[in-house]
C-alpha positions in Angstrom: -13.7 9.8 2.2 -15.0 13.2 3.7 -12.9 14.3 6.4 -16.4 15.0 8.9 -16.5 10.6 8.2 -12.8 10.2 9.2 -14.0 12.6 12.5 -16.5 10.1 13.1 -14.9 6.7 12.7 -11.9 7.8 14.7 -14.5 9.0 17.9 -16.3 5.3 17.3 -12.6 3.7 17.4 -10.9 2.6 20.1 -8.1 4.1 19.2 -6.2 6.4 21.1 -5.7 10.5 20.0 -1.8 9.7 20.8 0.3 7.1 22.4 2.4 7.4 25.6 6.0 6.7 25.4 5.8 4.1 27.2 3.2 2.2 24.7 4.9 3.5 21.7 8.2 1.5 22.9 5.9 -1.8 23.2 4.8 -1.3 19.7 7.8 -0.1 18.1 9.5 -3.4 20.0 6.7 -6.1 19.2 5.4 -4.9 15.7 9.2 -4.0 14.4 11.8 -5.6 16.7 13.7 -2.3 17.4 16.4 -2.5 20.0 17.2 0.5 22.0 20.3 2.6 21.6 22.2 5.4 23.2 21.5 8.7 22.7 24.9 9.3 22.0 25.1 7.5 18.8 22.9 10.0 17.3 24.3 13.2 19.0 24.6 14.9 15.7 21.5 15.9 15.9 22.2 18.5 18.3 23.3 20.5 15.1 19.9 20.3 13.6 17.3 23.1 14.3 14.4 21.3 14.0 15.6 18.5 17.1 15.2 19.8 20.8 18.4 17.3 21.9 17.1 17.5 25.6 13.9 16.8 24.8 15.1 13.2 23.3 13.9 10.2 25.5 14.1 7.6 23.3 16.2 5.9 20.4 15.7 2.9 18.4 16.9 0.8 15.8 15.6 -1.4 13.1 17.7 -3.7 11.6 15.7 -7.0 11.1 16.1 -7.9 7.4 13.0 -9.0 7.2 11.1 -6.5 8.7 13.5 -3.8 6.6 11.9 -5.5 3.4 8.5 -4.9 4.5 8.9 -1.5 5.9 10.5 -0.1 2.3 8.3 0.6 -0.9 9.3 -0.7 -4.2 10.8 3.4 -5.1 12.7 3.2 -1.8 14.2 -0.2 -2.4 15.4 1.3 -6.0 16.6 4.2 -4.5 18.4 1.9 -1.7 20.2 -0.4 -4.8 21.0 3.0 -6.6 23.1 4.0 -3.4 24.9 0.7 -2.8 25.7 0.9 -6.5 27.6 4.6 -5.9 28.8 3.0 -2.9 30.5 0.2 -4.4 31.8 2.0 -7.5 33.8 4.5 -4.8 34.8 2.1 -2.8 37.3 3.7 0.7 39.4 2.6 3.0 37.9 2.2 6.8 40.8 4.5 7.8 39.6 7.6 5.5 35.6 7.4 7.0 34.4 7.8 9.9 32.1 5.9 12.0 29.3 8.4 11.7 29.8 8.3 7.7 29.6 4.4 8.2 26.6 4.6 9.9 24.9 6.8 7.6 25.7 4.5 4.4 24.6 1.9 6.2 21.5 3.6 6.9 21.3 5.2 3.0 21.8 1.8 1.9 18.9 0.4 3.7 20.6 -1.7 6.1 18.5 -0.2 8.9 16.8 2.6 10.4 17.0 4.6 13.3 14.4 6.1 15.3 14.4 9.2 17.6 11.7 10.2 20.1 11.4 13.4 21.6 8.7 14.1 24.6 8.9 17.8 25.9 6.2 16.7 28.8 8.0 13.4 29.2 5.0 11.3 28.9 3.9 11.6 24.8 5.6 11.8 22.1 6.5 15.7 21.2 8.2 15.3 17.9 10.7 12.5 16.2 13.1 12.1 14.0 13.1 8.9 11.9 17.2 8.2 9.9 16.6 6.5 7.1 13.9 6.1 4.5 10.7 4.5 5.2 7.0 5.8 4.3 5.8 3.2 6.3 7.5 4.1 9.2 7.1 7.9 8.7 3.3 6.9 8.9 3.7 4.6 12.0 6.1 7.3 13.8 2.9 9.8 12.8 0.1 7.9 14.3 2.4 7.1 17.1 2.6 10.8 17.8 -0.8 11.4 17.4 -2.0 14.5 18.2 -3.7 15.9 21.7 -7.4 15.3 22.4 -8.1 19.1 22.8 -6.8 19.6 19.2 -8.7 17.1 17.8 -11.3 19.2 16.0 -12.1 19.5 11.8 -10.6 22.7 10.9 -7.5 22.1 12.5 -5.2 21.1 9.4 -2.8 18.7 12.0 -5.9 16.5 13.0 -7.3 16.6 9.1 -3.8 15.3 8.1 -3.6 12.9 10.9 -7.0 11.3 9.9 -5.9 11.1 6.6 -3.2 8.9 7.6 -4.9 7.2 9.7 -7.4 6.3 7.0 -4.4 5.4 4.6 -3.5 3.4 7.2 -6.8 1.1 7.3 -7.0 2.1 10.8 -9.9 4.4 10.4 
């Protein structure tokens, strides 16, 4: 579909250019039972560049089997099995691993995901990291974000990209 289209169903939608915190919360709650964490738990990130640590308002985890399953493609589910294979042939004691290198076997494994928001304005979502891997979730934590209204506009290669997903989406 032509991108001027995409521009035209998304103005006829209802749907919004970007989601405030606060409704991204209820939909990351209803549609993919996340529970809230602390901050803390994911304070590494204060080493990466690409994360603005104060800006972080929000953290969240899936776990929910169930939800897990449908969240992961078939490549990631492989990818997940290929991991918990490596992990079980090297198997360690709890007293040479960390938590932090727990947590993130858990999370290559596909046991769950974790979910950072960022808001520089404090009201929409600025940027976000997502732990684990999920296209599906990249896509929701994309459309989530959104993009503001004033930079809505064909041309601009965020808003093309964020119709596209949109429309890969069946949203638009």
């Amino acid at each position: 579909m032509r991108i001027e289209e995409l521009d035209k169903l998304l103005k006829k939608s209802k749907l919004p250019f970007r989601y405030s915190l606060k409704d991204a919360e209820k939909i990351l709650r209803d549609k993919y039972n996340t529970i809230e964490i602390d901050k803390e738990i994911v304070d590494d990130l204060k080493k990466d560049p690409l994360v603005n640590y104060d800006n972080i308002m929000k953290c969240y985890r899936v776990n929910d089997s169930k939800i897990l399953s449908a969240l992961f493609n078939d490549n990631e589910r492989s990818m997940h099995a290929e991991i918990r294979q490596c992990n079980a042939n090297e198997p360690i004691s709890n007293s040479e691993i960390t938590e932090s290198e727990l947590l993130w076997r858990d999370i290559q494994e596909g046991k769950f995901l974790q979910l950072v928001l960022e808001s520089a304005d404090r009201e929409y979502i600025s940027s976000f990291t997502i732990q684990g891997l999920s296209e599906k979730m990249l896509d929701e934590l994309i459309i989530l974000k959104g993009i503001p209204p004033e930079e809505g506009y064909i041309g601009n290669p965020a808003y093309e990209f964020y119709l596209n997903v949109l429309h890969k989406n069946d949203l638009i």
